[in-house]
C-alpha positions in Angstrom: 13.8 -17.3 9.0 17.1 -19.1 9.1 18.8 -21.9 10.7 22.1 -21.9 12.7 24.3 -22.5 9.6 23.2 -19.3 7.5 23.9 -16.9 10.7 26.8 -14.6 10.4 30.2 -14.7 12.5 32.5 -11.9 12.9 30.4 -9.9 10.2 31.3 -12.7 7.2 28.4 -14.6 6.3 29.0 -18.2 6.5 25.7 -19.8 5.2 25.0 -22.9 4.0 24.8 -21.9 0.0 21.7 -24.4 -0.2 19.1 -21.9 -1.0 16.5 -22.6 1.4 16.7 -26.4 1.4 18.7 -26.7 4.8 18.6 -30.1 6.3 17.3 -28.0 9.4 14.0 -27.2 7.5 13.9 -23.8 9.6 14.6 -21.5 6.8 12.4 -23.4 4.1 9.5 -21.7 2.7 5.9 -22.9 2.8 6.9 -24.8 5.6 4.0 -26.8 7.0 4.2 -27.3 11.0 3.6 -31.1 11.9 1.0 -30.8 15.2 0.2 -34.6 14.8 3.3 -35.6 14.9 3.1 -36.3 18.8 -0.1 -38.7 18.3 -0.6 -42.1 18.2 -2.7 -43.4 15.7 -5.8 -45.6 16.4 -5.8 -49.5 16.3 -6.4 -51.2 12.3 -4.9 -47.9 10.9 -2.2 -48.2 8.5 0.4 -45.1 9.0 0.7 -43.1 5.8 3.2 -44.0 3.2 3.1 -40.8 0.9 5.7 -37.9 2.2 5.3 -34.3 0.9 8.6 -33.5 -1.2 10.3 -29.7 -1.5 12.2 -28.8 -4.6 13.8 -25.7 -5.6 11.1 -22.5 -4.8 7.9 -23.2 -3.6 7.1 -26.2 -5.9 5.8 -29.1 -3.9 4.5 -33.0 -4.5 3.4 -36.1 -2.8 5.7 -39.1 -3.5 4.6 -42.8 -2.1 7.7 -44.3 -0.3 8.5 -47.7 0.2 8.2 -50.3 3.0 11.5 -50.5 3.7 12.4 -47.1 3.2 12.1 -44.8 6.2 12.4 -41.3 6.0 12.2 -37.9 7.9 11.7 -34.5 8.0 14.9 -33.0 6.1 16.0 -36.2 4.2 17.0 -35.6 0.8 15.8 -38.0 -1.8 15.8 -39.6 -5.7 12.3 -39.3 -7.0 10.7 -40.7 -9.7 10.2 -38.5 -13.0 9.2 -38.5 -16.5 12.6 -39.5 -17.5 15.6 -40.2 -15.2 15.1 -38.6 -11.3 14.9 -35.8 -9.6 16.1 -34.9 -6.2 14.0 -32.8 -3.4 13.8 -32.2 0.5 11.0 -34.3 2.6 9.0 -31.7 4.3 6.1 -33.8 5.8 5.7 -37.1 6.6 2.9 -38.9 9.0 -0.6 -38.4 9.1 -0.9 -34.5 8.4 0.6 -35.8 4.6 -3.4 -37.0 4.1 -4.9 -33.5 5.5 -2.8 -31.6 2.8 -3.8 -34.0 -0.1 -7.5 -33.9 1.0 -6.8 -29.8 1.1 -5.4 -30.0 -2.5 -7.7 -32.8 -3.8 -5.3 -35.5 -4.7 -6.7 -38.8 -3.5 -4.2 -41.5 -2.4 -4.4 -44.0 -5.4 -4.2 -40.8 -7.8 -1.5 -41.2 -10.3 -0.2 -38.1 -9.8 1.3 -39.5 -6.6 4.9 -40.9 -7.9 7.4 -42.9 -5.8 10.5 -42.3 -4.2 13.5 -44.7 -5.4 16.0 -44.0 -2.6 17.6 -41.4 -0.5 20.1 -39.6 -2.1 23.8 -40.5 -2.4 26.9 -38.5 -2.3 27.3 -39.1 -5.9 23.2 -38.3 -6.4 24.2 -34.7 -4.1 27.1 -33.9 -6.5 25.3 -34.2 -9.5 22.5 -32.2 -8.1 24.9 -29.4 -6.6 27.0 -29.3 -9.7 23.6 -28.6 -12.1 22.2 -26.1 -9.5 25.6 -24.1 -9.6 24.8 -24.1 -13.8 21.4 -22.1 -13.5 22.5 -18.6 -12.9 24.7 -18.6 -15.9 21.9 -20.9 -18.3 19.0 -18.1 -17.4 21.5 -15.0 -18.0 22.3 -16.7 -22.1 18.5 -17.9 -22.1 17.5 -14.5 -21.5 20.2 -13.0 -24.2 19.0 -15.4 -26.4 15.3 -14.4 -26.2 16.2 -10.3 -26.3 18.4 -11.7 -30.0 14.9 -13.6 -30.8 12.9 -10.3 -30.1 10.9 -12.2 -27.7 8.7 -10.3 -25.7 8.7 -12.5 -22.4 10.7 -12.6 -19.3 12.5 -15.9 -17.9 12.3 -15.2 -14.5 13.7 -18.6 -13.2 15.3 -21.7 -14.2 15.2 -25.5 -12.6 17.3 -27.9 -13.2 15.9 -31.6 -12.6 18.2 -34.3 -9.9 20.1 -35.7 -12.4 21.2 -32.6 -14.6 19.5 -34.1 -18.0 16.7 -31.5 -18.1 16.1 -27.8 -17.2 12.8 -26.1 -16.7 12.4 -22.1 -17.7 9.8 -20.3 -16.1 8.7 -17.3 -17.9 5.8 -14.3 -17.6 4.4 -12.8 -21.0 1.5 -10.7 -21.7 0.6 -12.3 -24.9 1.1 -15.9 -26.5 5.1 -16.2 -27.3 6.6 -18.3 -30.1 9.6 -20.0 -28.6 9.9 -22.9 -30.6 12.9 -21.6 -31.9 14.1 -20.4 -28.7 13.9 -23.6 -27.6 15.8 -25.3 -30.3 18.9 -22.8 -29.8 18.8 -23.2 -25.7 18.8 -27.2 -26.2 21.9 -27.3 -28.9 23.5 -24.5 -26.6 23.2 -26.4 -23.4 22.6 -30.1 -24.5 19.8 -30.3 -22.4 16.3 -30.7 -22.8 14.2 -27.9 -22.2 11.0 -27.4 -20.6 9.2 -23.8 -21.1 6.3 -22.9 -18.5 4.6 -20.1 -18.1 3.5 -18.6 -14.8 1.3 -15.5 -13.8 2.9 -12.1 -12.0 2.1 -13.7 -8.3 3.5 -17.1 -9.1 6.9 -15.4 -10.1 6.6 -13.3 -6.8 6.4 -16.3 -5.2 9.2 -18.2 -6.9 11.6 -15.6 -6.2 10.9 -14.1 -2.9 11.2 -11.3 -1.3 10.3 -8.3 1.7 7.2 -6.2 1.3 6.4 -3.2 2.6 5.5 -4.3 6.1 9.3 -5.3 6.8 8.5 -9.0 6.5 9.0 -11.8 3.7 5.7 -12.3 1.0 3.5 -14.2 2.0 3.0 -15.9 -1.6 6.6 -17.0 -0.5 6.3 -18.0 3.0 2.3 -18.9 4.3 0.2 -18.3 1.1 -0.6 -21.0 -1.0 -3.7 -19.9 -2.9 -4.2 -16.6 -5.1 -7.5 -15.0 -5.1 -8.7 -12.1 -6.0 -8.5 -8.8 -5.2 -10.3 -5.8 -5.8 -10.3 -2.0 -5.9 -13.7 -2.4 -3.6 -11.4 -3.9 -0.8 -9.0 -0.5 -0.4 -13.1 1.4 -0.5 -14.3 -0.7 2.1 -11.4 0.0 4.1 -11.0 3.5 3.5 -7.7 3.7 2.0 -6.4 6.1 -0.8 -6.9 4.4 -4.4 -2.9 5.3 -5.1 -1.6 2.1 -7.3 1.6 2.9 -6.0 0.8 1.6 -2.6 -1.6 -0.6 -3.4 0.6 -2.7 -5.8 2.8 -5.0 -4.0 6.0 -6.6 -6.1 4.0 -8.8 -8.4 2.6 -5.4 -10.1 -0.9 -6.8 -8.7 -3.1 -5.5 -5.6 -1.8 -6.8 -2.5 -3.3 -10.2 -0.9 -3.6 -8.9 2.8 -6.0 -6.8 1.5 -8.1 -9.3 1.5 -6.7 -10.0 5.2 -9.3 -8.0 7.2 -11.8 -7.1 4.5 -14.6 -9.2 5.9 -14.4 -7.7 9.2 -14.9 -4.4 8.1 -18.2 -5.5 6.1 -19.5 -6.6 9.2 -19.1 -3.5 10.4 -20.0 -1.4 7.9 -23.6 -3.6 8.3 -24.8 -0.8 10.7 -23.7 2.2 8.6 -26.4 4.1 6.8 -24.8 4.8 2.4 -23.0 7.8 2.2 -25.1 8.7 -0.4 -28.2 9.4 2.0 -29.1 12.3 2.9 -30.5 13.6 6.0 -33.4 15.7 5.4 -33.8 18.6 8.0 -35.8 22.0 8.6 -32.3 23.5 8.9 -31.2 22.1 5.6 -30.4 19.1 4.1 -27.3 17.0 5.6 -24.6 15.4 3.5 -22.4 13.0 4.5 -18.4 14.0 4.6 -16.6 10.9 6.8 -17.3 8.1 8.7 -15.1 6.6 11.3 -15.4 2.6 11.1 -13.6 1.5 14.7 -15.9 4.4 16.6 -19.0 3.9 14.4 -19.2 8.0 14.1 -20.5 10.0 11.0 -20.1 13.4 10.3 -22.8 15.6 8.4 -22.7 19.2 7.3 -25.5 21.1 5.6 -25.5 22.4 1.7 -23.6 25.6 1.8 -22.0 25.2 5.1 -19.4 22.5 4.3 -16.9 23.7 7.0 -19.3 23.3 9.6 -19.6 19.5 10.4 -21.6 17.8 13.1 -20.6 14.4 14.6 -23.3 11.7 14.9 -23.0 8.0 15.9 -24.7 5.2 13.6 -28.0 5.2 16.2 -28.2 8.8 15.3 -27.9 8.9 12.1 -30.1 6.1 11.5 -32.8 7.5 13.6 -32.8 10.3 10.9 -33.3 8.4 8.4 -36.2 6.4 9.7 -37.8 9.6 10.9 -37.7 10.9 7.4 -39.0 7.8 5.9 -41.6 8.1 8.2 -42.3 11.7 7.1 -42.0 13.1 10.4 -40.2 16.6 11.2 -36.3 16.7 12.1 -35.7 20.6 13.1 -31.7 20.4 12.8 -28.5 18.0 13.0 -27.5 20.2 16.1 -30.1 18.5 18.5 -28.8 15.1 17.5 -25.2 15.6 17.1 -22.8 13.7 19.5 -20.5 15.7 21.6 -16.8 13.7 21.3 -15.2 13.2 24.7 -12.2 15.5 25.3 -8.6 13.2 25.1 -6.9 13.0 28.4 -3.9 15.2 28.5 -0.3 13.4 28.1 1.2 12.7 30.9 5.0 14.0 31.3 7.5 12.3 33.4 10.1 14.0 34.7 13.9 12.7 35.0 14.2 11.1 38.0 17.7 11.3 38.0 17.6 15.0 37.6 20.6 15.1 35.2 20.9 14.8 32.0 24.2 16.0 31.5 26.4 13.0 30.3 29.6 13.9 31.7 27.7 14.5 35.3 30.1 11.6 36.9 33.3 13.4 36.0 35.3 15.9 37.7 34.8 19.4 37.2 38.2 20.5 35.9 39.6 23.6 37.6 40.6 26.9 36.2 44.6 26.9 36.2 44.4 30.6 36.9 43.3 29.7 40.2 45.5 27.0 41.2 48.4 29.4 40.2 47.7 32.1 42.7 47.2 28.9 45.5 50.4 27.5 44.4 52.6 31.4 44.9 50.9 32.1 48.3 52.0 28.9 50.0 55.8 29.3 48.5 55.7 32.9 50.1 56.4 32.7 53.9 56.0 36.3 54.9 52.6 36.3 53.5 52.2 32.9 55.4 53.0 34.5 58.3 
């Protein structure tokens, strides 16, 4: 996703350098699609006076603007904050602000809900531009300074508030880190103050983007805005190979879009006998080698004669199984076993054309020794003759 002034020209990029806070909101992330934004709201209703506010990444809040203060989608703004202000995009405003607090359980007279001072200034923009350009160079010595501390955590990101007074470092660690001196050195370094956070594997995914194996951004980055769970018995219900390697997505973690379609396949597998039953026969005994979850097919093959299998649907197989529950005699798999219609042939089409030569349009060139004998019989006259 982009807007028109992070597209390329003449192969020289020529993007906007803002990082995903374009004033288009097109290239944003976690951008939230306003589909009331066309209604009218019904008589006695107040219109909503909180607007959802974009900073740097995927961090979001609700800020309450005043009356005479109006504001749209793309408006850059001077929030309030615990000390001094901050400056962020307006990504929502209207009624759909209200659905995504009810979604996130804020309530309207919370006091998490800050307000908005103004919209941002040239002078506010500078500032703000001038202390995002700092936060490449502050994580690179933060991170030297942690590696001199023998520090075993990684700062990941860094965020710099509006006004340039304060800087917040986002960091992943495995166990609890004493940074107190850390922090002392960054602060004196940098005459800031310093705010240390720590976030989980997906939330640093999430921060920092990025393209997963399917050839399109994360969704942690883009759509996904709660983490749960996943487990090992999602890739078994699904029938995929337990290899970490292609499990894993960039977090380190199990991929979230396995969770995607994992409920449809339990529904499925509803009418599926266990693999671990057996179908008892006069023939032998029938295990279990693969199932088929789109067709609903099975396929057996007797103790001792694993290369032989025999292909039965779920009706089948659970007809079996009631039978021998019931105690009654099944001779063999081979009167029950499903014959799998034969695939229609491919079809191969022909060149209509019928050339395939590239060069077919040009003119055959012709052999000089040829034009030579043409050229000494007409310049001969008694042979003419």
């Amino acid at each position: 996703m982009s807007c028109a002034s992070c597209s390329t020209s003449d192969g020289s990029p020529r993007g906007c350098k803002s990082n995903g806070t374009c004033g288009t909101d097109s290239c944003n992330k976690l951008t939230v699609f306003d589909w009331l934004s066309n209604m009218q709201l019904p008589n006695g209703q107040e219109a909503c006076n909180i607007v959802e506010v974009r900073f740097k990444n995927s961090r979001k809040a609700f800020y309450r603007k005043g009356k005479d203060i109006s504001l749209s989608i793309g408006d850059l703004v001077a929030t309030e904050a615990q000390s001094g202000h901050d400056i962020g995009q307006v990504t929502l405003t209207g009624e759909l602000v209200r659905f995504q607090m009810k979604k996130k359980n804020i309530s309207e007279k919370s006091e998490e809900v800050l307000k908005i001072y103004r919209k941002a200034n040239q002078k506010d923009i500078d500032v703000w531009q001038a202390a995002r350009d700092r936060e490449e160079i502050i994580q690179k010595r933060a991170r030297e300074m942690a590696i001199y501390l023998h520090l075993e955590m990684k700062i990941s990101d860094v965020e710099f508030q509006g006004d340039g007074s304060k800087a917040t470092f986002y960091y992943t660690a495995e166990k609890r880190v004493d940074f107190r001196q850390l922090i002392k050195d960054m602060a004196q370094a940098f005459t800031i103050r310093v705010d240390m956070r720590q976030i989980g594997l997906r939330q640093e995914a999430a921060r920092l983007g990025g393209i997963g194996s399917c050839g399109r951004e994360l969704c942690c980055s883009t759509w996904l805005t709660d983490f749960r769970s996943v487990s090992t018995s999602a890739a078994r219900y699904q029938q995929l190979s337990l290899n970490p390697q292609k499990l894993a997505g960039q977090c380190g973690k199990l991929k979230c879009c396995l969770n995607y379609e994992l409920d449809s396949y339990r529904n499925a597998l509803k009418s599926f006998p266990k693999m671990e039953t057996k179908l008892q026969t006069e023939k032998g005994v029938g295990v279990c080698q693969k199932i088929d979850i789109f067709k609903g097919h099975l396929w057996y093959a007797y103790k001792g004669e694993w290369m032989n299998w025999h292909l039965l649907t779920t009706e089948q197989a659970n007809e079996i199984i009631s039978l021998n529950k019931a105690k009654k005699p099944v001779s063999s798999l081979e009167d029950y076993a499903h014959e799998e219609k034969a695939e229609a042939p491919e079809k191969v089409f022909e060149n209509v054309v019928g050339q395939d030569s590239l060069n077919r349009f040009d003119r055959p060139k012709q052999k000089k020794g040829r034009s030579k004998s043409r050229s000494k019989k007409n310049n001969n006259p008694k042979k003419n003759a």
